[in-house]
C-alpha positions as CSV (number, residue, x, y, z in Angstrom):
1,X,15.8,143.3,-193.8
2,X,18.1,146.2,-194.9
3,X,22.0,145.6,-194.5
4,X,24.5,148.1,-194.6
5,X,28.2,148.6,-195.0
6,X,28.8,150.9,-191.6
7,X,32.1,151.4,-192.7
8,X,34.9,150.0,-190.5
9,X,35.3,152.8,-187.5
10,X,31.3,152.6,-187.2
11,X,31.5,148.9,-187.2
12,X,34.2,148.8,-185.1
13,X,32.3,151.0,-182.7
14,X,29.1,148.4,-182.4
15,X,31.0,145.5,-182.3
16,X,32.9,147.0,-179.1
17,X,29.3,148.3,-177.6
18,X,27.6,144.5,-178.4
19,X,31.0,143.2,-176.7
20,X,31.0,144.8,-173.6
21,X,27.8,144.4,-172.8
22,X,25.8,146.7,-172.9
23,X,23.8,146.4,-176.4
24,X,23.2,142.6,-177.2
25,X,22.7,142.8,-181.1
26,X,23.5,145.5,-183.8
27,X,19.7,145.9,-183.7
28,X,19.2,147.3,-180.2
29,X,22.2,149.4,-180.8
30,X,20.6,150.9,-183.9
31,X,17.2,151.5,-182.5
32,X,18.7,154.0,-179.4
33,X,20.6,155.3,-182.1
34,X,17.1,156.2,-183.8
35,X,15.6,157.0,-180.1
36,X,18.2,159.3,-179.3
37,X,18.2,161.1,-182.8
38,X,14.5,161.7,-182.1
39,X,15.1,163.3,-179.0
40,X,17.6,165.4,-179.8
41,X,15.5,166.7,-182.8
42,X,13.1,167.1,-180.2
43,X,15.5,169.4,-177.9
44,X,16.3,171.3,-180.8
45,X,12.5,172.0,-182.1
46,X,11.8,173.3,-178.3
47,X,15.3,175.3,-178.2
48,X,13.8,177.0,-181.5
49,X,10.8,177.3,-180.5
50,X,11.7,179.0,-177.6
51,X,14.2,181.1,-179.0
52,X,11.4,182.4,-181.4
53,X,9.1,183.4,-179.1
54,X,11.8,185.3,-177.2
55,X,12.5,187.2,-180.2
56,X,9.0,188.2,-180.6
57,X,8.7,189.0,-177.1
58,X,11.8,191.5,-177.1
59,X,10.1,193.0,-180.5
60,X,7.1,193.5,-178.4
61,X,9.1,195.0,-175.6
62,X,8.4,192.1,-173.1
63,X,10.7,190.2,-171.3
64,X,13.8,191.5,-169.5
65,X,17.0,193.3,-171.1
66,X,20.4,192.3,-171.2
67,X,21.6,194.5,-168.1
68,X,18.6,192.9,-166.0
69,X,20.1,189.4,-166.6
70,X,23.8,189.7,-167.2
71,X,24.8,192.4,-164.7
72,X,23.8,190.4,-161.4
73,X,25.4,187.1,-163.3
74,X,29.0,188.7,-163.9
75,X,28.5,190.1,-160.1
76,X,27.6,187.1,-158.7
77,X,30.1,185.3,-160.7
78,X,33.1,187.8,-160.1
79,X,32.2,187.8,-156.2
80,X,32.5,183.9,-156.4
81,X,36.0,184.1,-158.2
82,X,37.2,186.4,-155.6
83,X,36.2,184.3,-152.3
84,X,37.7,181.3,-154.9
85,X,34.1,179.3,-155.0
């Protein structure tokens, strides 16, 4: 078993999270740490992912320009600032 110095504001931060509740040992509190770094790696490969293929489909001239997408936004946004939605 590994043990680490977290530092006192980390440790602080577990011990309060194991105290109210809602984590019952450093442990579980380290493992959704881990789960939720893996997701968020995973939001980011999709976001990049994504964004790279939009790039190569706006090289390509696919997909729809800025005016197409912005222009009814700022309308639709502007008309809701004015009737105070």
């Amino acid at each position: 078993m590994i043990h680490a110095d977290l530092g006192p504001e980390l440790e602080a931060i577990v011990l309060d999270l194991i105290e109210s509740g809602r984590y019952s040992s450093r442990m579980q509190v380290l493992r959704e740490s881990e789960e939720l770094r893996a997701w968020r790696d995973a939001q980011l490969t999709e976001f990049e992912d994504s964004f790279t293929e939009s790039v190569e489909e706006a090289a390509n001239g696919q997909g729809q320009g800025v005016e197409e997408v912005l222009l009814p936004l700022i309308a639709k946004y502007n008309a809701q600032a004015i009737s105070g939605k």
